[in-house]
N, CA, C, O and CB atoms as a CASP TS submission, in Angstrom:
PFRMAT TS
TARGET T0000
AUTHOR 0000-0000-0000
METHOD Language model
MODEL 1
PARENT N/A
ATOM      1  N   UNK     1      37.763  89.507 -24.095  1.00  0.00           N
ATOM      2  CA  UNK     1      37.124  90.675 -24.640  1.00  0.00           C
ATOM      3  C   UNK     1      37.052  91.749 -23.552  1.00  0.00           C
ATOM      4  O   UNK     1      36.777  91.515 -22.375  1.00  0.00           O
ATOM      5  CB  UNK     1      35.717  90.329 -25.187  1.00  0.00           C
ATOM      6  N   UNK     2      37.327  92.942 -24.065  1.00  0.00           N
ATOM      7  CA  UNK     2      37.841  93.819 -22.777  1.00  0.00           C
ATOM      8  C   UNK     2      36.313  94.624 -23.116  1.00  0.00           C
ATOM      9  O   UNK     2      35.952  94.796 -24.281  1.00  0.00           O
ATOM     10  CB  UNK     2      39.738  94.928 -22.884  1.00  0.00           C
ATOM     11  N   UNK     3      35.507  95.071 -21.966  1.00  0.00           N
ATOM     12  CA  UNK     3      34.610  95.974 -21.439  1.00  0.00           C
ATOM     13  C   UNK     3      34.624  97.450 -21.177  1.00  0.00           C
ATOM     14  O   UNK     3      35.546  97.664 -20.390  1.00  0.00           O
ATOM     15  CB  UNK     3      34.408  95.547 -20.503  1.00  0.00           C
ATOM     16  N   UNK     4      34.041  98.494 -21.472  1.00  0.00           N
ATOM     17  CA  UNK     4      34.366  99.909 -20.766  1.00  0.00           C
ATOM     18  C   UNK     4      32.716 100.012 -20.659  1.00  0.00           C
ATOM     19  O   UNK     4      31.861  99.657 -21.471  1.00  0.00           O
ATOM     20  CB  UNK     4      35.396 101.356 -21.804  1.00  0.00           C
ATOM     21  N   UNK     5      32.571 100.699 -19.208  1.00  0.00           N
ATOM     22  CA  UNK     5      31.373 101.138 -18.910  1.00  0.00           C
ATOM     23  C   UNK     5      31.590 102.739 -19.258  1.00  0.00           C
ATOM     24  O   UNK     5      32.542 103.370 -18.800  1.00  0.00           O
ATOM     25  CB  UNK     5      30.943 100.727 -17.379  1.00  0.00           C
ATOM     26  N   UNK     6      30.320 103.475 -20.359  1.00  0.00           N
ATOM     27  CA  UNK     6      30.727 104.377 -20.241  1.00  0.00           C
ATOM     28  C   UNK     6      29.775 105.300 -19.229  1.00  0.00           C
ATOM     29  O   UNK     6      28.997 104.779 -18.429  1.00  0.00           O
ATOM     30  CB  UNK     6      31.003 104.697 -21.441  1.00  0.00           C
ATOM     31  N   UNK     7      29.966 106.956 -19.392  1.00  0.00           N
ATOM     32  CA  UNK     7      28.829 107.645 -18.665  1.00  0.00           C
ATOM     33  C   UNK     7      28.392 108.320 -19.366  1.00  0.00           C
ATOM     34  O   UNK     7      29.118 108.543 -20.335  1.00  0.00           O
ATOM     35  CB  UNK     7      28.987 108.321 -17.601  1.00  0.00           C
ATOM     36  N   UNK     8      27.115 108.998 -19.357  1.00  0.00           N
ATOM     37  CA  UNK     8      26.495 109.923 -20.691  1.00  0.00           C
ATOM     38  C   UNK     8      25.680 111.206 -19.818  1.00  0.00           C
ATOM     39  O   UNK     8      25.357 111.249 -18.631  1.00  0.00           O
ATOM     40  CB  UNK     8      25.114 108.805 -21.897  1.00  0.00           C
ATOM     41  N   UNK     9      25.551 111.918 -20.597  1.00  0.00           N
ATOM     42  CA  UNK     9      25.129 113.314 -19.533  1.00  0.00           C
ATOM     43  C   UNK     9      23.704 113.285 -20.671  1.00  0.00           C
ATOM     44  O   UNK     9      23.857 113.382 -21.889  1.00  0.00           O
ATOM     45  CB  UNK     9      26.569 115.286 -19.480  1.00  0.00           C
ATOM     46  N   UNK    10      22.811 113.187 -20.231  1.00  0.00           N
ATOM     47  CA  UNK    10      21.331 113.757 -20.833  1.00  0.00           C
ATOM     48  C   UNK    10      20.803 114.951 -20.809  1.00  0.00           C
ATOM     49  O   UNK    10      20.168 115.278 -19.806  1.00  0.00           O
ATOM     50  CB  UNK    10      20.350 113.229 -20.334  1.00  0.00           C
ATOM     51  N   UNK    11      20.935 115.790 -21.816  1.00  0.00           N
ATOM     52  CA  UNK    11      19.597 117.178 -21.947  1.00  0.00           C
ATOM     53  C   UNK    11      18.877 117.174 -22.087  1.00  0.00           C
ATOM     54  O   UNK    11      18.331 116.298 -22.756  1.00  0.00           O
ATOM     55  CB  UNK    11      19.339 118.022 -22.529  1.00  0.00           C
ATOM     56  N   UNK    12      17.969 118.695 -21.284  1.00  0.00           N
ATOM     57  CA  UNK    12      16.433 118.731 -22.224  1.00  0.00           C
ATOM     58  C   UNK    12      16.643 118.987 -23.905  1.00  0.00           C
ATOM     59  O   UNK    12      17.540 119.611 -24.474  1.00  0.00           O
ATOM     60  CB  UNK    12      15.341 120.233 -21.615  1.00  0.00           C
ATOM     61  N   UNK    13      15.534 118.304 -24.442  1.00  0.00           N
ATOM     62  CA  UNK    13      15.767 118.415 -26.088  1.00  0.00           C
ATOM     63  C   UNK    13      16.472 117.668 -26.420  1.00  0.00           C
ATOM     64  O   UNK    13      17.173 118.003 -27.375  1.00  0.00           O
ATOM     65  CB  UNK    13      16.256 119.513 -26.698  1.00  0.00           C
ATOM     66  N   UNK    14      16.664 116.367 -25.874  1.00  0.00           N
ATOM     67  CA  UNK    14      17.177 114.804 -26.470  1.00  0.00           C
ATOM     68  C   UNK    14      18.815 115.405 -26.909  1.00  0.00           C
ATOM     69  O   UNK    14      19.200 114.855 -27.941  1.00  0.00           O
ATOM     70  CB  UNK    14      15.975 114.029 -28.242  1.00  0.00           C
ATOM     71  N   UNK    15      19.672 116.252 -26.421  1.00  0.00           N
ATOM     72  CA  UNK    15      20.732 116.317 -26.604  1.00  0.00           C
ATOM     73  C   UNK    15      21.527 115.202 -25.717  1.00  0.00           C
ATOM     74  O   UNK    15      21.298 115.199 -24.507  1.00  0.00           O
ATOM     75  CB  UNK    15      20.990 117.590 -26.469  1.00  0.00           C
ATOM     76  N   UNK    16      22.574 114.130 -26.324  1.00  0.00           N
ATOM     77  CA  UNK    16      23.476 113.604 -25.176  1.00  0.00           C
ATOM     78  C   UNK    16      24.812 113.711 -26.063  1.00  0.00           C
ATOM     79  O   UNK    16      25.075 113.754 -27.265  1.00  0.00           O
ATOM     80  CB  UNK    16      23.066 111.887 -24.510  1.00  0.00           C
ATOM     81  N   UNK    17      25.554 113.732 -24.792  1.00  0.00           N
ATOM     82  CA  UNK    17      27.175 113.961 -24.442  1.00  0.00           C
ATOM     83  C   UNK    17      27.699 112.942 -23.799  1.00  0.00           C
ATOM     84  O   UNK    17      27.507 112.802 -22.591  1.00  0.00           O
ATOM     85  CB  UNK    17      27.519 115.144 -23.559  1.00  0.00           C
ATOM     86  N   UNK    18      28.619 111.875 -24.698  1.00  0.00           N
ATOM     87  CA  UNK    18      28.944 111.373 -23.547  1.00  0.00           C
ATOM     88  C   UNK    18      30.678 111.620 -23.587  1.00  0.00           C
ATOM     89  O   UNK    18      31.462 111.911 -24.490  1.00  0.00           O
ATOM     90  CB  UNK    18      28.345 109.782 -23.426  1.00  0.00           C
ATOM     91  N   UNK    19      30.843 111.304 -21.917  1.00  0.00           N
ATOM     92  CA  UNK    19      32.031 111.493 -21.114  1.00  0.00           C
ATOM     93  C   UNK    19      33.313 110.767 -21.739  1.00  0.00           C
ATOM     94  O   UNK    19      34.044 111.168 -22.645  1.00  0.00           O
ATOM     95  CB  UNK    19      31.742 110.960 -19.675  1.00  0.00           C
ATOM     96  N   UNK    20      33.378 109.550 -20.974  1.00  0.00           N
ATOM     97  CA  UNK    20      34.557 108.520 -21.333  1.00  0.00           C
ATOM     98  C   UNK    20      35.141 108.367 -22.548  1.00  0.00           C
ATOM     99  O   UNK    20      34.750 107.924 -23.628  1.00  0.00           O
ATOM    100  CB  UNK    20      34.215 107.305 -21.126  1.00  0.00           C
ATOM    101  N   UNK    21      36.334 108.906 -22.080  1.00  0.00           N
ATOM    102  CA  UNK    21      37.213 108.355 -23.524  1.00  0.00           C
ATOM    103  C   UNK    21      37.127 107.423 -23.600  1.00  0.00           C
ATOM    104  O   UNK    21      36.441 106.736 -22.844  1.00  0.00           O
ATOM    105  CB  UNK    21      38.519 108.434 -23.797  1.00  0.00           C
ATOM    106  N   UNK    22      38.005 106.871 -24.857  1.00  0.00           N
ATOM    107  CA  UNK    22      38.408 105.638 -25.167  1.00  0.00           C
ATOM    108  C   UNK    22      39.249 105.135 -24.508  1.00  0.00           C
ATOM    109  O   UNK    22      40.317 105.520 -24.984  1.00  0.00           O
ATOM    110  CB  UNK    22      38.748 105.515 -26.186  1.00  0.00           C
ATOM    111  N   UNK    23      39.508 104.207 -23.312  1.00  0.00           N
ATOM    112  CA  UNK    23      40.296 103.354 -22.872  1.00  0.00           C
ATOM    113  C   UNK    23      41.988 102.884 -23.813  1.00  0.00           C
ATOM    114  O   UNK    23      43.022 102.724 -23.165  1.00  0.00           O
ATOM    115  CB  UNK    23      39.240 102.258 -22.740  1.00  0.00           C
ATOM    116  N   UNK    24      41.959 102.769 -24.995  1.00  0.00           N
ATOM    117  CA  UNK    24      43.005 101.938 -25.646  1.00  0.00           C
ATOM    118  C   UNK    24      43.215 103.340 -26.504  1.00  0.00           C
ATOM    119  O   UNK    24      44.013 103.172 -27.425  1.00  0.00           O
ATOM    120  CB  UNK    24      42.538 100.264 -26.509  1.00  0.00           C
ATOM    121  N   UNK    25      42.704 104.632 -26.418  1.00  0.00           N
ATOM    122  CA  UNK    25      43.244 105.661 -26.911  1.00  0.00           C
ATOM    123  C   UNK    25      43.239 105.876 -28.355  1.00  0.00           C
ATOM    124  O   UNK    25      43.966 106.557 -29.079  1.00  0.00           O
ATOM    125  CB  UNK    25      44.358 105.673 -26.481  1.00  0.00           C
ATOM    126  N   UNK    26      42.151 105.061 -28.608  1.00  0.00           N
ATOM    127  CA  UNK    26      41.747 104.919 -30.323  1.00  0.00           C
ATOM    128  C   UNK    26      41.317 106.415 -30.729  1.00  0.00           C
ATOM    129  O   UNK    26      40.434 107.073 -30.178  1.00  0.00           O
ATOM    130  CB  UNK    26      40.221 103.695 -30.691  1.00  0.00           C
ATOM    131  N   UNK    27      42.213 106.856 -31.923  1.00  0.00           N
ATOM    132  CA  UNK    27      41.907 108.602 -32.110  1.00  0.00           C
ATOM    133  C   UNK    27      40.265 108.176 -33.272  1.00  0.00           C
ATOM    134  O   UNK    27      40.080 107.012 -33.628  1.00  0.00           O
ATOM    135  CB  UNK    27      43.849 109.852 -33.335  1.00  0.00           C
ATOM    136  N   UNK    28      39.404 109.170 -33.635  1.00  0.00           N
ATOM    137  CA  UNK    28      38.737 109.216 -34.592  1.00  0.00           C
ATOM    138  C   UNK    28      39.798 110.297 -35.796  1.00  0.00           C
ATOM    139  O   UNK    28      40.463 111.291 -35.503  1.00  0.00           O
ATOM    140  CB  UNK    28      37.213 109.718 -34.035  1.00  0.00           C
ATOM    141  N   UNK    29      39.579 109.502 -37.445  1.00  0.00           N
ATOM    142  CA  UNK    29      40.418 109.893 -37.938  1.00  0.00           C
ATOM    143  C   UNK    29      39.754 111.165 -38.380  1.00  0.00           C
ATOM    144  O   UNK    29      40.689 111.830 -38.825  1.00  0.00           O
ATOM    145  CB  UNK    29      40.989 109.021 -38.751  1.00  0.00           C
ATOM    146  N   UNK    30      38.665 111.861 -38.500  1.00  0.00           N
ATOM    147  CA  UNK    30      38.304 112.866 -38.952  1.00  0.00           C
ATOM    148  C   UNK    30      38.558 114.355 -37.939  1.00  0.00           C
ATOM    149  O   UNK    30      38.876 115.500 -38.259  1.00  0.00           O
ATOM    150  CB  UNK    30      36.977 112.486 -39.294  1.00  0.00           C
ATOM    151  N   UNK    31      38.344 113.907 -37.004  1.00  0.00           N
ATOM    152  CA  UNK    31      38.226 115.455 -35.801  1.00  0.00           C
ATOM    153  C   UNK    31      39.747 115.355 -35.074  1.00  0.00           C
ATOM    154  O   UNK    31      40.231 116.156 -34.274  1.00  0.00           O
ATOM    155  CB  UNK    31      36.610 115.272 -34.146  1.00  0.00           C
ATOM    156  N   UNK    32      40.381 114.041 -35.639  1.00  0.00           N
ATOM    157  CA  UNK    32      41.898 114.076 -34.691  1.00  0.00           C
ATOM    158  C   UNK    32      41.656 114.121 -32.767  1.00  0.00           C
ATOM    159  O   UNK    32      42.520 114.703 -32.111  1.00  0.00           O
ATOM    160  CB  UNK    32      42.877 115.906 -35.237  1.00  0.00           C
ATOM    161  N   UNK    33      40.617 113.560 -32.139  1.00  0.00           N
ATOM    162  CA  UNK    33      40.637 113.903 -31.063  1.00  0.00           C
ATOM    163  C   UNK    33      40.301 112.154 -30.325  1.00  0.00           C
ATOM    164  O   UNK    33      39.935 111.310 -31.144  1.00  0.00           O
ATOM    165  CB  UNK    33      39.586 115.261 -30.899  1.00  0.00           C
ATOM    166  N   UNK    34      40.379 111.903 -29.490  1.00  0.00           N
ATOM    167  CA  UNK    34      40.318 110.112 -28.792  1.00  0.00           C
ATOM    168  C   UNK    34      38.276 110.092 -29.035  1.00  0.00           C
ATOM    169  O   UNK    34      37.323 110.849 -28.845  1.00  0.00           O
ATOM    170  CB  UNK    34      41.126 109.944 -26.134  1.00  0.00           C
ATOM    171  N   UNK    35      38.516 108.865 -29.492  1.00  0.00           N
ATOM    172  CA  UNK    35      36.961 108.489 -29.522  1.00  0.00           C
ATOM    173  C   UNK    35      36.252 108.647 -27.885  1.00  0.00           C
ATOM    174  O   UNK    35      36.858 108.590 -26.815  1.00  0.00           O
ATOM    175  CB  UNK    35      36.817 106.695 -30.126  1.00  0.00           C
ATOM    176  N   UNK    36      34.707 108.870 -28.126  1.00  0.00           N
ATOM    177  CA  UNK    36      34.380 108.467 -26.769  1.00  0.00           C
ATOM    178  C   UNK    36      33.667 107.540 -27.084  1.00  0.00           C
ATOM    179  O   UNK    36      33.105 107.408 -28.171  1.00  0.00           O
ATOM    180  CB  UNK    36      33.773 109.364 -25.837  1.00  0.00           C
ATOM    181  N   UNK    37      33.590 106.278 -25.492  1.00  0.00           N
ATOM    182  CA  UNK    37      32.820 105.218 -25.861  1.00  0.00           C
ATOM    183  C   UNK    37      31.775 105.203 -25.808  1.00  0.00           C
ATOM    184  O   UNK    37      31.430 105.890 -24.846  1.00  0.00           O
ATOM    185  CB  UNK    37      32.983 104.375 -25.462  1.00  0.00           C
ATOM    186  N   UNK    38      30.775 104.700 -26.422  1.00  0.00           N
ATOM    187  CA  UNK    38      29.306 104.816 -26.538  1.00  0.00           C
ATOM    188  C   UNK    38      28.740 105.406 -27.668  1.00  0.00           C
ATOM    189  O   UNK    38      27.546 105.236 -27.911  1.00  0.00           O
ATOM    190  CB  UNK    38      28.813 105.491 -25.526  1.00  0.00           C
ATOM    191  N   UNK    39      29.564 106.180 -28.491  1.00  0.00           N
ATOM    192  CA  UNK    39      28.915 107.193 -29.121  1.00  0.00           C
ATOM    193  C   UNK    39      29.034 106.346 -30.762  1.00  0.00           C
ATOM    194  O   UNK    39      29.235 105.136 -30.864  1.00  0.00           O
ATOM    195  CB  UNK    39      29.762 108.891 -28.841  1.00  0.00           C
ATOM    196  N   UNK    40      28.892 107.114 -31.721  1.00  0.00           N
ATOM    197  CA  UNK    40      28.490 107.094 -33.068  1.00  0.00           C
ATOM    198  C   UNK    40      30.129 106.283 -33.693  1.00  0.00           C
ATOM    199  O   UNK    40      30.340 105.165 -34.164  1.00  0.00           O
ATOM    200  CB  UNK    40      28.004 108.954 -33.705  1.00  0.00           C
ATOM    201  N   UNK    41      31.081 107.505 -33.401  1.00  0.00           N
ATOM    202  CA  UNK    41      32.393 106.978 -34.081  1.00  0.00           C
ATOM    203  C   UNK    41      32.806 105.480 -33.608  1.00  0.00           C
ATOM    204  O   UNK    41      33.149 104.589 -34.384  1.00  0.00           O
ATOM    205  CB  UNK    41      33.654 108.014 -33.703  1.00  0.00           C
ATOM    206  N   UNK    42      32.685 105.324 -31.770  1.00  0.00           N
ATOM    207  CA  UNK    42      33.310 104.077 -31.071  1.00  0.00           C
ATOM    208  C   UNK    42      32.596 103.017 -32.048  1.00  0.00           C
ATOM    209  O   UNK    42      33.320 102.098 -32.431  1.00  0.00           O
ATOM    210  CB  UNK    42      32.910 103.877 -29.240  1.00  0.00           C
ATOM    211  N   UNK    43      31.118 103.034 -32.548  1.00  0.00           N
ATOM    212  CA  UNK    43      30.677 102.169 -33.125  1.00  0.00           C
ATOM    213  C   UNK    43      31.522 101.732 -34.750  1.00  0.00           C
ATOM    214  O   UNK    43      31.537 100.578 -35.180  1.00  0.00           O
ATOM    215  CB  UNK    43      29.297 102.614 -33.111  1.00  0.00           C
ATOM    216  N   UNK    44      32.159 102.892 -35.451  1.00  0.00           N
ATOM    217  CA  UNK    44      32.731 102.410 -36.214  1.00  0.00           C
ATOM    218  C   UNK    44      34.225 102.169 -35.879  1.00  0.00           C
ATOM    219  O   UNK    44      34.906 101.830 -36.847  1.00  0.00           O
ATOM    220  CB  UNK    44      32.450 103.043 -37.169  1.00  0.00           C
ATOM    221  N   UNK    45      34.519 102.221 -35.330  1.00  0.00           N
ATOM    222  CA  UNK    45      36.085 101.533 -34.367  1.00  0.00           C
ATOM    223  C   UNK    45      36.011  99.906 -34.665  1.00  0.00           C
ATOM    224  O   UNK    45      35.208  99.009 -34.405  1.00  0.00           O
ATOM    225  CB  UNK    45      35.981 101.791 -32.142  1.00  0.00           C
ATOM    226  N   UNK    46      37.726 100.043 -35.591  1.00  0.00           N
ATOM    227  CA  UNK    46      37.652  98.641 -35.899  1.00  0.00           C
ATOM    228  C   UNK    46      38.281  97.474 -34.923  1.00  0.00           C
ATOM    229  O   UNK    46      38.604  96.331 -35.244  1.00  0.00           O
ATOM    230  CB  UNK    46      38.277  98.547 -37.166  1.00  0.00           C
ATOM    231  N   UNK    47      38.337  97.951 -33.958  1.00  0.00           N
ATOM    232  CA  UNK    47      37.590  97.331 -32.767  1.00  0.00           C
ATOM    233  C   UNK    47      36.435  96.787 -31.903  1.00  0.00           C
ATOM    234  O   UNK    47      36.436  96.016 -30.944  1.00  0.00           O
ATOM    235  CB  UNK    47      37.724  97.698 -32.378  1.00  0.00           C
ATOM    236  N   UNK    48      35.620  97.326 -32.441  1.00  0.00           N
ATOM    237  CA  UNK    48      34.433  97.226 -31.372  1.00  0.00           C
ATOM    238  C   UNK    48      33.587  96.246 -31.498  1.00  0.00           C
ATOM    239  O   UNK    48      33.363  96.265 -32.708  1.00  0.00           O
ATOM    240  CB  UNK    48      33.598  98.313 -31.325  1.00  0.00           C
ATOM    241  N   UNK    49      32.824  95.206 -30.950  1.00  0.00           N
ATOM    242  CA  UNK    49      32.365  94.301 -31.237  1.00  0.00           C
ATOM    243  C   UNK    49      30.688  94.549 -30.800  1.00  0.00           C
ATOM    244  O   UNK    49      29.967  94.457 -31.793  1.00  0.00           O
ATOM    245  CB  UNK    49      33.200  93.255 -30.686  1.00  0.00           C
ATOM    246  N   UNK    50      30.259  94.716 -30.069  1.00  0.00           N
ATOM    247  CA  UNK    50      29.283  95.123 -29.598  1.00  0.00           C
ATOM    248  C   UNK    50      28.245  96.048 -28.283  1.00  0.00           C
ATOM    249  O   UNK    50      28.431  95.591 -27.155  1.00  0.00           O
ATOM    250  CB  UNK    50      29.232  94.391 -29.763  1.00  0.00           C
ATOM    251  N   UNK    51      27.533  96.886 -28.332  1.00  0.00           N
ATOM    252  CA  UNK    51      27.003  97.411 -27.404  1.00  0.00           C
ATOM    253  C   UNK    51      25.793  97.050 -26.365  1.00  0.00           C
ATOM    254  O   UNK    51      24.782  96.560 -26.867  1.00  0.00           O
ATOM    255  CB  UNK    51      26.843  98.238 -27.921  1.00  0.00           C
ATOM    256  N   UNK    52      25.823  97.247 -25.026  1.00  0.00           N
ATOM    257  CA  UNK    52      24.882  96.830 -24.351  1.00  0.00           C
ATOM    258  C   UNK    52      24.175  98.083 -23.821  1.00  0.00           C
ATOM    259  O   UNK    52      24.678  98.469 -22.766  1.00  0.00           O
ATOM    260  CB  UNK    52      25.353  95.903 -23.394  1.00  0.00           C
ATOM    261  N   UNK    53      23.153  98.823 -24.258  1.00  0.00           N
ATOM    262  CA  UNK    53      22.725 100.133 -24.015  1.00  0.00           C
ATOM    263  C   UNK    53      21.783 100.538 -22.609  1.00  0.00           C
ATOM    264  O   UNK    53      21.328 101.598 -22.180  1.00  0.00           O
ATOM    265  CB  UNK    53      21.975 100.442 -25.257  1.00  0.00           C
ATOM    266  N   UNK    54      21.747  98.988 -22.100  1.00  0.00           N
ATOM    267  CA  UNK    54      21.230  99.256 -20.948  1.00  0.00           C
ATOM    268  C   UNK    54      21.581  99.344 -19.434  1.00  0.00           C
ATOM    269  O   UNK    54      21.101  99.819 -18.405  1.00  0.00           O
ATOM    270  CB  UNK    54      20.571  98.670 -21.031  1.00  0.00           C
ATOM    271  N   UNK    55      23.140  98.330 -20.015  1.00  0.00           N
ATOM    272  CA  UNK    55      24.131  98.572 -18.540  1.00  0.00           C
ATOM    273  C   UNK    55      25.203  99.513 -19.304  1.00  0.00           C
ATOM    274  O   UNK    55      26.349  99.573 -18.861  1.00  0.00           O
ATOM    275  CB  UNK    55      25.032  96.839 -17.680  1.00  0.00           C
ATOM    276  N   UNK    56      24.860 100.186 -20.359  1.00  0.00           N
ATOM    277  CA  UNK    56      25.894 101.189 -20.685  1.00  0.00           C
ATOM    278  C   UNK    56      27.156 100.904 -20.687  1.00  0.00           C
ATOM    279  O   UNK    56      28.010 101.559 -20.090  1.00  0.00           O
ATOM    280  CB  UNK    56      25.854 102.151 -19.961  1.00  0.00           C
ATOM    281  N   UNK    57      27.444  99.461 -21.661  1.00  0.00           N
ATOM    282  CA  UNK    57      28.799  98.734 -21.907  1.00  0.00           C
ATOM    283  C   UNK    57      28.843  98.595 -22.873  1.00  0.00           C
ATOM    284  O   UNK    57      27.878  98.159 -23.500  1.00  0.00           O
ATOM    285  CB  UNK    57      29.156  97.640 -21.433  1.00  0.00           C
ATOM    286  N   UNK    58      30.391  99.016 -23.624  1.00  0.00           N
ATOM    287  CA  UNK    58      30.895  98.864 -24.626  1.00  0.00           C
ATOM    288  C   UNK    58      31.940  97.742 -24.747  1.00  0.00           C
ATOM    289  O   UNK    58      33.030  98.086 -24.289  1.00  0.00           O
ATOM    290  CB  UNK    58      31.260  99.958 -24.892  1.00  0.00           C
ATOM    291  N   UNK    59      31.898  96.375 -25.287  1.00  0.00           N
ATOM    292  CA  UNK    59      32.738  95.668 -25.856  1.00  0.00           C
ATOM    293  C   UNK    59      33.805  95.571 -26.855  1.00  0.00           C
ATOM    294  O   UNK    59      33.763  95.616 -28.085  1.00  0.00           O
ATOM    295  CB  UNK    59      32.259  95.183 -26.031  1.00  0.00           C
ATOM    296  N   UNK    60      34.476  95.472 -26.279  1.00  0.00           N
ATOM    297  CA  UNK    60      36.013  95.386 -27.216  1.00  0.00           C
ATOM    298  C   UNK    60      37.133  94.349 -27.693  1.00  0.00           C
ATOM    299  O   UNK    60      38.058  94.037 -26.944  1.00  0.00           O
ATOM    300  CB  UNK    60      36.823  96.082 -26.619  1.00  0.00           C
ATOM    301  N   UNK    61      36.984  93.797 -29.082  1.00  0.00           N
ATOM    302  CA  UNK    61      38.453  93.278 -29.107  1.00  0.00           C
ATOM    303  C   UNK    61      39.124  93.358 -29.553  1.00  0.00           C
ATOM    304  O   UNK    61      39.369  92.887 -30.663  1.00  0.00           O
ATOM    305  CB  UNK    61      38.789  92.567 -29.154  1.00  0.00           C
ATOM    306  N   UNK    62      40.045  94.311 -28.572  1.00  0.00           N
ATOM    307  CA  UNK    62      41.183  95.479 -28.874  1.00  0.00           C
ATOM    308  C   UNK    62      42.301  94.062 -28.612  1.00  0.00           C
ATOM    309  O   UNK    62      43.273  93.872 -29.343  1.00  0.00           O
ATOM    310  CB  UNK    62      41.297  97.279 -27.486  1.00  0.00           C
ATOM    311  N   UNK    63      42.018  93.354 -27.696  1.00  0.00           N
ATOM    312  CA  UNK    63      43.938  92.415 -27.223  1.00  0.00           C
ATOM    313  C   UNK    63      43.770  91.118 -28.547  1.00  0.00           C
ATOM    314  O   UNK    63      44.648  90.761 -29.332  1.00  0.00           O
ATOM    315  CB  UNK    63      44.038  91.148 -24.695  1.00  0.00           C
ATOM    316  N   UNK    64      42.770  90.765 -28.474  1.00  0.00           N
ATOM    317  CA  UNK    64      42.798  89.791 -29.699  1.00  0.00           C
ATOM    318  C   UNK    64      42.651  90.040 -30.905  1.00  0.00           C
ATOM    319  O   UNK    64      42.462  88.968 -31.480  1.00  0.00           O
ATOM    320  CB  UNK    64      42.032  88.978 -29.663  1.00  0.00           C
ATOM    321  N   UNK    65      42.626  91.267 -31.933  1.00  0.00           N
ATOM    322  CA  UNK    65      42.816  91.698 -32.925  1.00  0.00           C
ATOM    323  C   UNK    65      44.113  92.096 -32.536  1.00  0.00           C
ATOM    324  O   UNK    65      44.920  91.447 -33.201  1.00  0.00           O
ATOM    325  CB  UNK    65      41.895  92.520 -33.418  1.00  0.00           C
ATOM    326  N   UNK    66      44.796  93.035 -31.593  1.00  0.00           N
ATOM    327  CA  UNK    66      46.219  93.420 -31.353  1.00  0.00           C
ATOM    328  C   UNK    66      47.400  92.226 -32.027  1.00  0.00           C
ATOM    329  O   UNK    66      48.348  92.290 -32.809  1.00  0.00           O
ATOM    330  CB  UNK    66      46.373  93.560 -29.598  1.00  0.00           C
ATOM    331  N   UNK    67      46.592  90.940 -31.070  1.00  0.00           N
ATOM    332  CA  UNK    67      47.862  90.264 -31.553  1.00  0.00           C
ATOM    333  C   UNK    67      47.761  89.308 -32.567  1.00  0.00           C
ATOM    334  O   UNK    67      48.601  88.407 -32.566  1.00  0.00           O
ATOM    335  CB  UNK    67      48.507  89.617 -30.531  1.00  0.00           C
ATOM    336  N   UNK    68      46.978  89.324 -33.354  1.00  0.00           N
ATOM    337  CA  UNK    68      46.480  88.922 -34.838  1.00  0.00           C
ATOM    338  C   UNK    68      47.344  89.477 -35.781  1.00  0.00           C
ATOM    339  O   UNK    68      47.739  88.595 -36.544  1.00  0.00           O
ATOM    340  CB  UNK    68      45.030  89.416 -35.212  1.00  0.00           C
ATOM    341  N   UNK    69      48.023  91.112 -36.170  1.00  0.00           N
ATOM    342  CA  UNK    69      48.825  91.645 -36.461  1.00  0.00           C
ATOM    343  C   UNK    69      49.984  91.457 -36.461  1.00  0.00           C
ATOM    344  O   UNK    69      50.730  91.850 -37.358  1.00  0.00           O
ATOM    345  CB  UNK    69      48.686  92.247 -36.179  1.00  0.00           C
ATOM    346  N   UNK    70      50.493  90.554 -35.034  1.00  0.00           N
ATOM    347  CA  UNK    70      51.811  90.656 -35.051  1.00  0.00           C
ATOM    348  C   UNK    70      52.594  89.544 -36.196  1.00  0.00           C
ATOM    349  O   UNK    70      53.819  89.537 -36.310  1.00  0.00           O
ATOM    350  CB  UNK    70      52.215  90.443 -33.540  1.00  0.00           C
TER
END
C-alpha cells in the first residue's frame, strides 16, 4: 500500500489549501485538473483506502488495484 504525506497551508477563517498533488497523477473528472492529496476529491479516488489526519497521510492502493485489471 503506497503512502503520500501531504502539506496543507491554514488561514485565518478556517480556509485550507492543500499543496501536493497526486503522486500517481489521478485527474478529478469534473475540474480536469490532478487531484490533491488530502482533500475532498482524493477521498473519492477509486483508489484511496484510507486517511491518517494527524501525521497527514494519505493511503493508497493504486499498485494492487493496477494489477487486478490486467
Amino acid at each position: 500500500m503506497k503512502q503520500t504525506k501531504y502539506k496543507v497551508d491554514e488561514y485565518v477563517g478556517g480556509y485550507t489549501e492543500y499543496k501536493t498533488p497526486c503522486q500517481f497523477g489521478e485527474f478529478n473528472p469534473y475540474s480536469e485538473e490532478v487531484r490533491r492529496v488530502g482533500r475532498g476529491d482524493c477521498v473519492r479516488c477509486r483508489f484511496f483506502d484510507h486517511i491518517d489526519t494527524k501525521t497527514r497521510t494519505v493511503y493508497c492502493n493504486y499498485n494492487a488495484r493496477k494489477a487486478n485489471k490486467k
